[in-house]
Structure formats: C-alpha cells, structure tokens
C-alpha positions as CSV (number, residue, x, y, z in Angstrom):
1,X,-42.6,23.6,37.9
2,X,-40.7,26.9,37.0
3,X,-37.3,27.5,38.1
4,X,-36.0,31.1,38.5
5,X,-32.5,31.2,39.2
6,X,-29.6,33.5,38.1
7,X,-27.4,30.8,38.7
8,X,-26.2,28.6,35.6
9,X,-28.0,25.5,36.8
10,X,-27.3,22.8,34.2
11,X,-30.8,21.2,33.6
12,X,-33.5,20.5,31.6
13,X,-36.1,22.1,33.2
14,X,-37.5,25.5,32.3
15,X,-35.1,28.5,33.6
16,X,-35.7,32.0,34.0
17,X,-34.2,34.6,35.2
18,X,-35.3,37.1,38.2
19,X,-35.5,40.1,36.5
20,X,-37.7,38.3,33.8
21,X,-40.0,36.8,36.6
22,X,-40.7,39.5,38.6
23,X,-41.6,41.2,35.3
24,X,-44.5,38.8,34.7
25,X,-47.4,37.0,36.3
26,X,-46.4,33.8,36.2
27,X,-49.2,31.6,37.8
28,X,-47.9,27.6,38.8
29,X,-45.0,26.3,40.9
30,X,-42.3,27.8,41.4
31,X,-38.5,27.0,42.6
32,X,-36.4,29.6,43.6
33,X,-33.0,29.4,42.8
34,X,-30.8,32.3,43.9
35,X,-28.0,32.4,45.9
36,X,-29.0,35.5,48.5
37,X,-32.2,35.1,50.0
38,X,-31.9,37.6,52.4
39,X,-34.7,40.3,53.0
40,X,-34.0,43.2,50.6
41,X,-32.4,41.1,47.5
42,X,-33.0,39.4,44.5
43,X,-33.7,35.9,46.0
44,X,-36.6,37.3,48.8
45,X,-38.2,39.3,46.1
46,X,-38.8,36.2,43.9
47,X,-40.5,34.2,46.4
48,X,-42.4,37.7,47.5
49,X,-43.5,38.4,44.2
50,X,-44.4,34.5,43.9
51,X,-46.6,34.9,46.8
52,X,-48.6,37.7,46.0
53,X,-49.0,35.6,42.7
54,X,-51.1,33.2,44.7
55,X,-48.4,31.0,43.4
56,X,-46.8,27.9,45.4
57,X,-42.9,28.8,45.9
58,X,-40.3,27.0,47.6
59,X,-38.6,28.8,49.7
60,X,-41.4,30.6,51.0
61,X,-40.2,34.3,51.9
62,X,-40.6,32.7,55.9
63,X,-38.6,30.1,55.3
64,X,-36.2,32.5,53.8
65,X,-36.2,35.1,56.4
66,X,-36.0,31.9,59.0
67,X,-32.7,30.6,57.5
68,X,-30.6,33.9,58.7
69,X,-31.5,33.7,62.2
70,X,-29.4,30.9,64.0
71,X,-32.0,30.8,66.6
72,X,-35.4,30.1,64.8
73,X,-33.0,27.8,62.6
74,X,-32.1,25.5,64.8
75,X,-35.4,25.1,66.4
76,X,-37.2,24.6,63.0
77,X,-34.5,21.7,62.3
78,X,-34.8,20.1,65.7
79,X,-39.1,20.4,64.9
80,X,-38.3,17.9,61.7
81,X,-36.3,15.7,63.4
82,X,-32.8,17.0,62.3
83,X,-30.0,16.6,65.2
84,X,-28.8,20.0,66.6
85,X,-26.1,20.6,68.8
86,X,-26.9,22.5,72.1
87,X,-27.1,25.9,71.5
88,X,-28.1,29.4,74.1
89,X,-29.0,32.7,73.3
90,X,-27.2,35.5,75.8
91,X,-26.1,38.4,76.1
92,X,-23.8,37.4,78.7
93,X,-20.3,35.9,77.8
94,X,-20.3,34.0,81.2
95,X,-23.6,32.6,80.9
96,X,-21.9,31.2,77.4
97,X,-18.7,30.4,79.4
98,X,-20.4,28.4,82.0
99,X,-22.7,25.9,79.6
100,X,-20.6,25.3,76.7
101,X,-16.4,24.7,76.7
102,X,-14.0,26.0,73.9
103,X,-13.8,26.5,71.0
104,X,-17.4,27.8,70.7
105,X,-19.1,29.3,67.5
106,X,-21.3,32.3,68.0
107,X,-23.4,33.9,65.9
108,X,-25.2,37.2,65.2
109,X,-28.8,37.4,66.4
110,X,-29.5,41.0,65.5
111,X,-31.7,42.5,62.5
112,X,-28.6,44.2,61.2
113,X,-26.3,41.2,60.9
114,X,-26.8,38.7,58.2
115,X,-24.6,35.3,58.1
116,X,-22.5,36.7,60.9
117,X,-20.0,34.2,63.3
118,X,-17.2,34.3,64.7
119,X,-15.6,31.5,66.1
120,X,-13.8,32.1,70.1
121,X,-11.0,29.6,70.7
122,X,-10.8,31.3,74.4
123,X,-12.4,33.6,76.7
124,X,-10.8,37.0,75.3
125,X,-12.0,35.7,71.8
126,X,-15.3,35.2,73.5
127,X,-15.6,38.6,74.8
128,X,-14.7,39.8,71.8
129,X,-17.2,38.2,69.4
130,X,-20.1,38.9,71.9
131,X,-19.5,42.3,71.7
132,X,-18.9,42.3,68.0
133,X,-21.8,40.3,67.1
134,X,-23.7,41.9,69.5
135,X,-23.5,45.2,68.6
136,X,-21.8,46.5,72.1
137,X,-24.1,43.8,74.0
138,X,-27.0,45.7,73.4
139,X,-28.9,42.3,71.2
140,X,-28.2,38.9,72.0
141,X,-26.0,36.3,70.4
142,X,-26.6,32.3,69.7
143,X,-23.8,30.5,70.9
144,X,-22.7,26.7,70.3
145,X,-20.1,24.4,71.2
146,X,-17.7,23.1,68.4
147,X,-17.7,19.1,69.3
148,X,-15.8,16.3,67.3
149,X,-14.3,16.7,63.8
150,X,-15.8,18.1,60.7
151,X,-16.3,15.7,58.1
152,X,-18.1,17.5,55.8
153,X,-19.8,20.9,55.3
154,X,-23.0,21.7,53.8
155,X,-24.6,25.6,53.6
156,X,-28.2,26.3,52.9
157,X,-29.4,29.6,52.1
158,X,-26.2,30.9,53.8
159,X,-22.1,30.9,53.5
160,X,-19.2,28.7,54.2
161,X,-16.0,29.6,55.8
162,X,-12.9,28.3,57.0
163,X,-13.3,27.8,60.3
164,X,-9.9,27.1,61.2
C-alpha cells in the first residue's frame, strides 16, 4: 500500500507527497492522507487522480464528498451500525423548534458551505444560524439536538471546535 499524505505521519510505510503522486501513474493501493478532502483541494484530487488510475483508494472521492454533508453522513453511519442522534433537515426554524429542545447544533447543507455549524443556545440564536447557514433560507439546514455531556471528540475528514 502507498500512502500519499502531506502530513508528517511518522511511519514506516512508503510516503509520498501529492504533488509527487498526481505527477505519476502509480498503479496499487493507495491511502490518502491529507487533511482537506473537500471538492476542489489537494486531498479530493488524490483520490480523483487514484481513480482514474484504476487504482483502489481509500477514501474514495464519494466518500470524500459524503463526509461534508451532515445529511448523507449521518445516514451512511446509521447504514453501518454507528449510533446517530436524531437529526431533521428544514428550512423552517419552528419545524426545528418543535422536534428538538436547546441547545441544538445546526449545520450547513448547501453546496457553498463546507464544515459549517453553528451552535443556537435559544430561539434568536436559532433564527440566526438558519438564516446564516442557510443562505437567507433559500437551502435547507440539518439540525440536531446537543444531549448529555461530551466526553470525548473525534473529527474525520472535517474540523473541531469549541463548542462552548
């Protein structure tokens, strides 16, 4: 297996860099290690060039894409058995208001937003970030509830942020 990364991972597998891969016609497996997978940067065009390769990759340029929509997310992880909160995509704050109860975590469902949330604490907060995230209502949000405490926090493919 190849790993392409332009992170300093500290292994001793074989590393090379993206610039270096997309350059070649590297034929095997291949494990992409990039920190932005997002459509448009370095990380998509690695598995993308991987692909047209013929080559097995991991993340696939799917499963990248997949990763920066809440939505499709969070139904792919309840398909393998992962436990999910509840979660409703809406336009409509009272829609939101009337499922879930404070604080709730909302995040951006359009195709101009990448790894946007805002987290509402009360209805004003609510209104705002729907609107925000929503680009003046006119695409839809994913909302969730914020139950319990938070142990622990772990982020793939995407950021972490104080929540607090």
């Amino acid at each position: 297996m190849l790993v392409v990364s332009n992170i300093d991972l500290r292994t001793n597998a074989v590393i090379i860099k993206p610039s270096t891969f997309l350059k070649s016609s590297v034929r095997g497996s291949i494990l992409n290690v990039n920190n932005d997978y997002r459509y448009m940067k370095i990380g998509y065009y690695v598995s993308l060039h991987a692909e047209i390769l013929g080559n097995k990759v991991v993340p696939t340029t799917e499963n990248a894409i997949d990763a920066y929509r809440p939505p499709v997310m969070l139904v792919r992880a309840s398909k393998s058995g992962t436990p999910i909160m509840p979660y409703l995509v809406t336009d409509s704050v009272k829609q939101i208001m009337a499922e879930f109860s404070f604080p709730i975590v909302v995040f951006a469902v359009n195709p101009f937003s990448f790894n946007g949330f805002q987290t509402a604490k009360n209805r004003t907060a609510l209104y705002r970030a729907v609107k925000s995230l929503g680009m003046n209502y006119r695409y839809a949000v994913c909302a969730q509830p914020l139950r319990g405490g938070m142990v622990s926090v772990k982020s793939f493919f995407g950021e972490c942020a104080h929540l607090g």
